[in-house]
C-alpha positions as a Markdown table, in Angstrom:
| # | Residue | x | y | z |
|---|---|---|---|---|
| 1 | Unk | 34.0 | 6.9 | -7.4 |
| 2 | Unk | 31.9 | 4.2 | -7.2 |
| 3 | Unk | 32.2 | 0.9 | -5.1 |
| 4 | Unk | 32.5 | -3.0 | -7.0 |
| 5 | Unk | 30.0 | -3.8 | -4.7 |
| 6 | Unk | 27.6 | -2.3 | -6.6 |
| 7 | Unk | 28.3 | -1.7 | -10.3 |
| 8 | Unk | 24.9 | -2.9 | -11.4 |
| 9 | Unk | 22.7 | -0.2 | -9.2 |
| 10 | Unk | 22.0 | 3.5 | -8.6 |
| 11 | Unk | 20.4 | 5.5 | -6.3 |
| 12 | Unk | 17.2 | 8.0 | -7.1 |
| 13 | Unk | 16.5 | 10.3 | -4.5 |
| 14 | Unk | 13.3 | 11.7 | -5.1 |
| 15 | Unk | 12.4 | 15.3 | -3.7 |
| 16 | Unk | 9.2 | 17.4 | -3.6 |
| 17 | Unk | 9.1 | 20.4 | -1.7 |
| 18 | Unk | 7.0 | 23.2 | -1.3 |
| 19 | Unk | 8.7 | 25.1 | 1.3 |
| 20 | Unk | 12.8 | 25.1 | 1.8 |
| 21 | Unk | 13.7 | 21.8 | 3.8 |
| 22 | Unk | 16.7 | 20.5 | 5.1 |
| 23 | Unk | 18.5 | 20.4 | 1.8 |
| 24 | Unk | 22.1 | 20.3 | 3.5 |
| 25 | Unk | 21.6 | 17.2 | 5.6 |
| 26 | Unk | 20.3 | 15.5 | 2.1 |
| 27 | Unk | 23.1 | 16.9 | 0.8 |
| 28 | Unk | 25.5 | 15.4 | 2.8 |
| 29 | Unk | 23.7 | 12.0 | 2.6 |
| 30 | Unk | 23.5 | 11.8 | -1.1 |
| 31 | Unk | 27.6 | 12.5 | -1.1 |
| 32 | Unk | 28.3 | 9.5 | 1.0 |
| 33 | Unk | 25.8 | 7.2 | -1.0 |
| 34 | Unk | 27.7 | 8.8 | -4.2 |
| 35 | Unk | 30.7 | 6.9 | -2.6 |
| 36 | Unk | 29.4 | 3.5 | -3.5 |
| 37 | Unk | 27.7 | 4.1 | -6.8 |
| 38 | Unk | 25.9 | 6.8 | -8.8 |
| 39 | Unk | 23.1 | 8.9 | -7.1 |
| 40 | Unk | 20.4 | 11.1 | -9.1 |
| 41 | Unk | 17.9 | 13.3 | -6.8 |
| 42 | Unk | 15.1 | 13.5 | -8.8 |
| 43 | Unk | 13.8 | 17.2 | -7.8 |
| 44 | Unk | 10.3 | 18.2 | -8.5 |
| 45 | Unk | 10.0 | 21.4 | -6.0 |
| 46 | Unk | 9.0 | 24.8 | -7.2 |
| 47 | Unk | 11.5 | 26.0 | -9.5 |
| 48 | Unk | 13.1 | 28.7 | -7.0 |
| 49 | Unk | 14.1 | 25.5 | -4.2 |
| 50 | Unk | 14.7 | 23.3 | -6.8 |
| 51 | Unk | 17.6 | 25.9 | -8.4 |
| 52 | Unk | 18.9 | 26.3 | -4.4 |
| 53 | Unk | 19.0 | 22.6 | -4.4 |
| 54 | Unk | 21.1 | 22.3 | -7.7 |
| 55 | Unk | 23.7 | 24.7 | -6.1 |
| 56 | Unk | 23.7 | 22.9 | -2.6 |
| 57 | Unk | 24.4 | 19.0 | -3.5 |
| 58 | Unk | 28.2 | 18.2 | -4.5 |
| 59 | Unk | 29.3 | 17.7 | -8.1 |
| 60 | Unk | 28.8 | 14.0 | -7.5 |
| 61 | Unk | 25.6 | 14.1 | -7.4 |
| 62 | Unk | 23.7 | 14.2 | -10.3 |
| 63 | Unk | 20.6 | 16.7 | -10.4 |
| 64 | Unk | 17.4 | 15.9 | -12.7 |
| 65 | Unk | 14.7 | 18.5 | -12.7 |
| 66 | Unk | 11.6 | 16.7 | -14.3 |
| 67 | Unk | 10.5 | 18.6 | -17.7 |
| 68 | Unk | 13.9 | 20.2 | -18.2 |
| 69 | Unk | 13.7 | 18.9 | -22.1 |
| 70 | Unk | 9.9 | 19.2 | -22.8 |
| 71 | Unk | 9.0 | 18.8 | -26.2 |
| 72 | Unk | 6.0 | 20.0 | -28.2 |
| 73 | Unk | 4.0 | 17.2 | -28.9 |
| 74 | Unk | -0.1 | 16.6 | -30.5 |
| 75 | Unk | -1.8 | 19.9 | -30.5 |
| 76 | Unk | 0.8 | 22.1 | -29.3 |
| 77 | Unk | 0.7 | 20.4 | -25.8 |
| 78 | Unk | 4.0 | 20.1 | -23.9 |
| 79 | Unk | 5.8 | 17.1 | -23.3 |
| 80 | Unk | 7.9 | 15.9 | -20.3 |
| 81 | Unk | 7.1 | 18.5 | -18.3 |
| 82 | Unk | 5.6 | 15.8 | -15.9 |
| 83 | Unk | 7.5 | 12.8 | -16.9 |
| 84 | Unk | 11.3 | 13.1 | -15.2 |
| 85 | Unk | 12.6 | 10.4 | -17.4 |
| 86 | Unk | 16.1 | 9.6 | -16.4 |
| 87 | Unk | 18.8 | 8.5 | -18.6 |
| 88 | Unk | 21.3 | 5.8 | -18.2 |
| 89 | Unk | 20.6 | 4.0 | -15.5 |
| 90 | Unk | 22.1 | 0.9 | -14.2 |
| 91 | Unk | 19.8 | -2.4 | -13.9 |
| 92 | Unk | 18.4 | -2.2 | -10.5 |
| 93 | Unk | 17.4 | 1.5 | -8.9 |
| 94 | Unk | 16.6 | 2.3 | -5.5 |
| 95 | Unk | 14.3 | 5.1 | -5.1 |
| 96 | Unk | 14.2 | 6.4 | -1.6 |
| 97 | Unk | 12.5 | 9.7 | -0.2 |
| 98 | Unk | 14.8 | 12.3 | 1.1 |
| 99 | Unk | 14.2 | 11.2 | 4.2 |
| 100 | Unk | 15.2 | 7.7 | 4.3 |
| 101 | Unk | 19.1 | 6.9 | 5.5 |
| 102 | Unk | 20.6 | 3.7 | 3.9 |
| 103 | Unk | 24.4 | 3.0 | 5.0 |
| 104 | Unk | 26.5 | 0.5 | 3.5 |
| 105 | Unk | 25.7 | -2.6 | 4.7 |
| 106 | Unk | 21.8 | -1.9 | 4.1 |
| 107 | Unk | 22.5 | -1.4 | 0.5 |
| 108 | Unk | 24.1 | -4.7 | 0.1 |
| 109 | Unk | 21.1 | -6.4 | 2.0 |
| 110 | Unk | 18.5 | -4.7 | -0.4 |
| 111 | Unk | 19.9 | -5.4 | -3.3 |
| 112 | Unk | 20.5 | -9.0 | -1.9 |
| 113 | Unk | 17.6 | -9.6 | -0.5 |
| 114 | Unk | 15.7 | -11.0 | -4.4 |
| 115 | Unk | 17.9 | -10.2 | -7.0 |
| 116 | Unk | 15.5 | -11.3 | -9.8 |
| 117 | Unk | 12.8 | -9.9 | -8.6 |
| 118 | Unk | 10.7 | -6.8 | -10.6 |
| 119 | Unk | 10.6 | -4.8 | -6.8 |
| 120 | Unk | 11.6 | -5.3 | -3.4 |
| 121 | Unk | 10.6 | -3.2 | -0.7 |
| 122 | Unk | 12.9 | -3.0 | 3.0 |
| 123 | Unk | 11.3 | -2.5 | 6.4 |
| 124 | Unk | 11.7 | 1.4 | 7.7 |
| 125 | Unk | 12.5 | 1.5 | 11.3 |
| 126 | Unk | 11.8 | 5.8 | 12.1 |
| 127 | Unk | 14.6 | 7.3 | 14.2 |
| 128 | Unk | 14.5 | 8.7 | 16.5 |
| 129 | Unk | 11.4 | 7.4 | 18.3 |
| 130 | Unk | 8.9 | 9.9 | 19.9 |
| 131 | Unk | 5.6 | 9.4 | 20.6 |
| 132 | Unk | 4.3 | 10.1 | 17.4 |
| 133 | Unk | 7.3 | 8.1 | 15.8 |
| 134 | Unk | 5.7 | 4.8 | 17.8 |
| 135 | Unk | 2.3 | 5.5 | 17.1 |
| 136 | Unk | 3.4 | 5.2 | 13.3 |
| 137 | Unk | 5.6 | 2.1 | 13.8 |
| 138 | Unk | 2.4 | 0.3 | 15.0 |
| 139 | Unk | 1.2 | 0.3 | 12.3 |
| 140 | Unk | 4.2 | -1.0 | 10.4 |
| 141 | Unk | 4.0 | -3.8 | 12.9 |
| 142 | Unk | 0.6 | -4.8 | 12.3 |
| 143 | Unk | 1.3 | -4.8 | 8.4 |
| 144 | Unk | 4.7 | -7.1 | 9.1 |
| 145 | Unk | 2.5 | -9.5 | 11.0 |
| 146 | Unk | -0.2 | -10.2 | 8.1 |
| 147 | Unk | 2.3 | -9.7 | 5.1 |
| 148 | Unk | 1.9 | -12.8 | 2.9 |
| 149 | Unk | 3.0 | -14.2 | -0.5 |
| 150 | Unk | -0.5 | -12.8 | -1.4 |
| 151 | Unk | -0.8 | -9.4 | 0.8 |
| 152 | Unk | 2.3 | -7.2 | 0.4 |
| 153 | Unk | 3.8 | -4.8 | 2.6 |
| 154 | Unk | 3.0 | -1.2 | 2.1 |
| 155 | Unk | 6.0 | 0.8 | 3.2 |
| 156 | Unk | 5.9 | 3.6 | 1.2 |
| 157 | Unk | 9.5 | 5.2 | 1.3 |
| 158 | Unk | 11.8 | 3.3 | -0.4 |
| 159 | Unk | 12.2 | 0.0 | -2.6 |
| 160 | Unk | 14.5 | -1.6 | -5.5 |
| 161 | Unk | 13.2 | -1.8 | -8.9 |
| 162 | Unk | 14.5 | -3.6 | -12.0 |
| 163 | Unk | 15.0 | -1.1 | -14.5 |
| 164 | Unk | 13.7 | -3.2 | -17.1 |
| 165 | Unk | 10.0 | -3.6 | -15.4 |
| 166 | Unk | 10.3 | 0.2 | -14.1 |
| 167 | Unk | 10.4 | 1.5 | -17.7 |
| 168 | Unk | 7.7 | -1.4 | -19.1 |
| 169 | Unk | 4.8 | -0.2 | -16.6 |
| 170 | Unk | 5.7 | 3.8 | -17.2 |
| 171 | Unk | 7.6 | 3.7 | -13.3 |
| 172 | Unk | 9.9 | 6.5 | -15.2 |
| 173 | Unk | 7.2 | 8.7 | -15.3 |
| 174 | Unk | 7.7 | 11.1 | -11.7 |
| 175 | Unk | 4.4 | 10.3 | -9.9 |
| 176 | Unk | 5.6 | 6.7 | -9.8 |
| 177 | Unk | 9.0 | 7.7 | -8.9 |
| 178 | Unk | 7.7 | 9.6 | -5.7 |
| 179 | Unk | 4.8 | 7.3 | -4.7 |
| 180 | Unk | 6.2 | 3.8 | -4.6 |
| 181 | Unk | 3.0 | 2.1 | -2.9 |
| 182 | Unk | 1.8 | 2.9 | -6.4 |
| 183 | Unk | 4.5 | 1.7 | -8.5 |
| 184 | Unk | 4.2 | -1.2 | -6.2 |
| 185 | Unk | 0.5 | -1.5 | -7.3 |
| 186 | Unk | 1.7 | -1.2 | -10.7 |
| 187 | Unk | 4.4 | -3.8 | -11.3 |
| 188 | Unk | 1.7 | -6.2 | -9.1 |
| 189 | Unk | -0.9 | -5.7 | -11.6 |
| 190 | Unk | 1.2 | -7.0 | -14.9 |
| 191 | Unk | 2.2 | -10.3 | -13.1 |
| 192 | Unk | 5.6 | -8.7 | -11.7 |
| 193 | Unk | 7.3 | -10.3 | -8.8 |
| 194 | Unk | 6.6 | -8.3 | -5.7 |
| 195 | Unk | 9.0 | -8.7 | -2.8 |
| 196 | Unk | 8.7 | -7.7 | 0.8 |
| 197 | Unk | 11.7 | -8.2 | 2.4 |
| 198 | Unk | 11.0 | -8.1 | 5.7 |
| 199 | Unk | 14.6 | -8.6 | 7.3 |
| 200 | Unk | 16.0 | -5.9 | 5.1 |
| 201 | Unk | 16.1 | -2.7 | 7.8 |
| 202 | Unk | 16.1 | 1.0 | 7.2 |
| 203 | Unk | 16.7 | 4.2 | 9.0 |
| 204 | Unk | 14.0 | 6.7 | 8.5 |
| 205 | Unk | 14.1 | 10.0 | 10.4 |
| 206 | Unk | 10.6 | 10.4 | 12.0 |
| 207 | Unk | 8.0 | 13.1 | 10.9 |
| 208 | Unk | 7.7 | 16.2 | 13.1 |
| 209 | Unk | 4.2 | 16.4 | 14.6 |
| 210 | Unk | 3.0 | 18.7 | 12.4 |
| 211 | Unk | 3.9 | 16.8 | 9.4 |
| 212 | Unk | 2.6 | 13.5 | 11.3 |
| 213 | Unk | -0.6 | 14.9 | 11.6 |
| 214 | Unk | -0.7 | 15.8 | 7.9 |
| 215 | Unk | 0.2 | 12.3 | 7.0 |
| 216 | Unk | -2.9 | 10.3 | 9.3 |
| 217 | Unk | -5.4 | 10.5 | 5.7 |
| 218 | Unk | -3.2 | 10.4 | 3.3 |
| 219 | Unk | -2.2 | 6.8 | 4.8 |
| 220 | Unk | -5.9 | 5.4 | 5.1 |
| 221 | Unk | -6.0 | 6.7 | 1.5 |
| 222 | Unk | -3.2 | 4.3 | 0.3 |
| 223 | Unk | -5.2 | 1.6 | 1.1 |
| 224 | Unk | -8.2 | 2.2 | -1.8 |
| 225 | Unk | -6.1 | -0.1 | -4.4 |
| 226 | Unk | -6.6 | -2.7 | -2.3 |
| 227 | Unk | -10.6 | -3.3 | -2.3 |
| 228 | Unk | -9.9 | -6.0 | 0.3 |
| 229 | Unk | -7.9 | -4.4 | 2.3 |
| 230 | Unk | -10.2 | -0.8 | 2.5 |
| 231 | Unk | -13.2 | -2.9 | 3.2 |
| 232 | Unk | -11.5 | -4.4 | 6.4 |
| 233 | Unk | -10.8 | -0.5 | 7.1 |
| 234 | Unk | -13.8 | 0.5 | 6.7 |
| 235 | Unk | -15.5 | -2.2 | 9.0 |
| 236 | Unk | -13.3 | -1.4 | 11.7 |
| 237 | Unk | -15.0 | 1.7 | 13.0 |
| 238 | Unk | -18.7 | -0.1 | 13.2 |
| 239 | Unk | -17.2 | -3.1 | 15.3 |
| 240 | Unk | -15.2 | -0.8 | 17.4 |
| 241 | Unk | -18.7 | 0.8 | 18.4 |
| 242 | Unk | -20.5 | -2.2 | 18.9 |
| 243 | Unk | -17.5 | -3.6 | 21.2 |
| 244 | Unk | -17.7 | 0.1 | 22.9 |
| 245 | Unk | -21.0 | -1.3 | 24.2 |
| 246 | Unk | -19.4 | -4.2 | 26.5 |
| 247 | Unk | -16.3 | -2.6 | 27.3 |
| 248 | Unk | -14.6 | -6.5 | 28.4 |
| 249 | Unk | -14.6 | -6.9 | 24.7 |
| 250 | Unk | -13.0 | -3.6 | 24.2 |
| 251 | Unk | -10.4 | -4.5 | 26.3 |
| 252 | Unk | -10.2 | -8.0 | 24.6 |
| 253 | Unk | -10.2 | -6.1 | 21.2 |
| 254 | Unk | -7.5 | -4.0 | 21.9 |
| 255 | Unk | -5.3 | -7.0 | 23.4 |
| 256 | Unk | -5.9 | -8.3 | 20.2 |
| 257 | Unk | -4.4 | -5.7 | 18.1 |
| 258 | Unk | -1.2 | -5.6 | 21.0 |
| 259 | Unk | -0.4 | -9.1 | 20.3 |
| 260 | Unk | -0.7 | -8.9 | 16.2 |
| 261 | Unk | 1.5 | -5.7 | 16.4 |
| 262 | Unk | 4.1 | -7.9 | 18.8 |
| 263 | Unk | 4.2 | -10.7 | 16.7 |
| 264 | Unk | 5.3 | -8.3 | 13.5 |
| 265 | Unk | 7.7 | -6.7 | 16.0 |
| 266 | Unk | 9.5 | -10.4 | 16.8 |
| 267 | Unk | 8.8 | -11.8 | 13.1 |
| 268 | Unk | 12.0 | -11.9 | 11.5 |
| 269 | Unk | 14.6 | -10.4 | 13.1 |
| 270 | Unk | 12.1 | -7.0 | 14.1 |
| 271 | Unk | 12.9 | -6.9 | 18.5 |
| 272 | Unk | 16.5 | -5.8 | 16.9 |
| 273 | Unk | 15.1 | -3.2 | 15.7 |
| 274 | Unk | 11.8 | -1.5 | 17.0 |
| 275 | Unk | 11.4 | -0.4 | 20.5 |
| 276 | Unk | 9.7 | -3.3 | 22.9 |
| 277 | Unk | 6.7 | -0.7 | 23.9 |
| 278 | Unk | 5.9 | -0.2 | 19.8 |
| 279 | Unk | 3.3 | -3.4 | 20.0 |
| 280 | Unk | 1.1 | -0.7 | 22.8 |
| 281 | Unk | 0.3 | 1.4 | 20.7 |
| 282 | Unk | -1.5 | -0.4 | 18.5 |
| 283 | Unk | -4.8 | 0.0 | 19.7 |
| 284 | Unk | -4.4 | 3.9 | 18.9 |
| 285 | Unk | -3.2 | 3.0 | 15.4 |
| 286 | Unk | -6.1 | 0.8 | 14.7 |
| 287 | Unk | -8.6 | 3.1 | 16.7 |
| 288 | Unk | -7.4 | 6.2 | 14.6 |
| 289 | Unk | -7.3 | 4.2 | 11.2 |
| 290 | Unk | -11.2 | 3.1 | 12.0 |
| 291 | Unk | -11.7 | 7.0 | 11.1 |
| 292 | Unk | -9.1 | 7.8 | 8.9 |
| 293 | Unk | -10.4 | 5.1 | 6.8 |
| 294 | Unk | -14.1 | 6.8 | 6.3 |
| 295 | Unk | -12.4 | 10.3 | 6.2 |
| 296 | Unk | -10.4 | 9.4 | 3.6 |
| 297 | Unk | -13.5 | 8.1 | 1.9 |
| 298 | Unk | -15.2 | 11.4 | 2.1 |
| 299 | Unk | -11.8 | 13.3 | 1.1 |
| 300 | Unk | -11.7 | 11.4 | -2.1 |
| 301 | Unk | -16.1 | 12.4 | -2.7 |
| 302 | Unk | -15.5 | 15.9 | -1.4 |
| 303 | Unk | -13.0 | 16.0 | -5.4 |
| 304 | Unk | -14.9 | 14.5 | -7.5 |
């Protein structure tokens, strides 16, 4: 069953998991998408999960496990093993990690939001909200405040793509389908219209402090694409020193970075939806990207 509303999309879910995760709640998620139109969860886990996975979703649900039909190509190498390359889908395709929660009305506002553009990306609000859940908002909040027609969002969980431009750039391929700040990058880089829409909301459930704490490099690693971007990164840690010295300026400094992160909270539509103490922590977001920004740095030397 699928709803009119929607006859032109479907919905990729996109799993990758090491250890068994909550594979009933996803499973109960994907059926109430299915409701409204198709859903594929796109499942690269190690084989053993990814088999418990197949047996746990409802028959609504379609399951893809990348490399199913590999193919012997040049030299006796294997091909599709890596490539998850999913057949019929509609025009437009929202990929979302398992952990993002669309409902109806969300839907319709993505796929609303820039119809002819080649990718749209929503605004994740995580729910519920601990402390570590509004230390990572801030820096949501600091990136809705600067996003321009010529800086784009980076929120990394979920987006619309036209399936047209998703198969030109190779976005079928699975490493696009699970990193969507990269496909992102991608469609950018051949001229295609990037969207963020930054009064298009969605639920995310927030990271556990373990996985939170897993997440702080990997997130100043995102920004390397973006020379401009890392640069400012990479500056921040020097000038946070050299205000450390005056500690007035500190304090001015991290004012600063309050009232950028407040006025991404208030631009369009956002004091619906994030918590009115987000915009304090800020400073912490900023102060622990000034490292994460040269860690990441000597992650990506350490393996080369």
């Amino acid at each position: 069953m699928t709803d009119e509303a929607f006859t032109d999309a479907e919905y990729v879910l996109t799993l990758r998991w090491h250890e068994p995760g909550p594979i009933d709640a996803v499973a109960r998620y994907a059926a109430r998408v299915a409701e409204w139109m198709p859903v594929t969860v796109l499942d690269d886990s190690a084989p053993a999960l990814a088999a418990a996975h197949a047996r746990a979703l409802p028959d609504a649900v379609r399951h893809h496990r990348p490399g199913q039909n590999a193919a012997i190509g040049d030299h006796g190498a294997a091909r599709g093993v890596h490539t998850g390359r999913l057949p019929g889908l509609r025009p437009r395709v929202i990929i979302a990690a398992h952990d993002v929660r669309y409902d109806r009305d969300g839907l319709m506002a993505l796929l609303a939001a820039a119809p002819e553009a080649d990718i749209v990306l929503p605004q994740t609000v995580l729910r519920p909200q601990p402390w570590q859940a509004r230390w990572d908002t801030a820096r949501s909040l600091v990136t809705r405040a600067v996003v321009s027609a010529r800086f784009a969002g980076d929120e990394g969980a979920t987006a619309v793509v036209c399936r047209d431009t998703f198969q030109a750039v190779g976005g079928m391929e699975s490493r696009l389908l699970h990193d969507i700040p990269e496909l992102q990058r991608t469609i950018d880089s051949v001229g295609g219209e990037v969207v963020t829409a930054l009064d298009v909301y969605v639920d995310r459930l927030a990271p556990s402090v373990p996985r939170f704490w897993h997440q702080r490099i990997g997130q100043a690693g995102d920004s390397f694409a973006r020379p401009a971007r890392v640069a400012g990164e990479l500056a921040l840690l020097p000038s946070i020193l050299l205000a450390a010295r005056r500690p007035p300026l500190l304090a001015a400094v991290a004012l600063g970075t309050v009232v950028v992160a407040e006025v991404g909270r208030r631009r369009a539509g956002g004091a619906d939806h994030y918590r009115a103490d987000a915009a304090l922590w800020a400073p912490v977001w900023v102060a622990e990207r000034a490292v994460g920004a040269w860690a990441a740095i000597a992650r990506r030397l350490r393996h080369r």
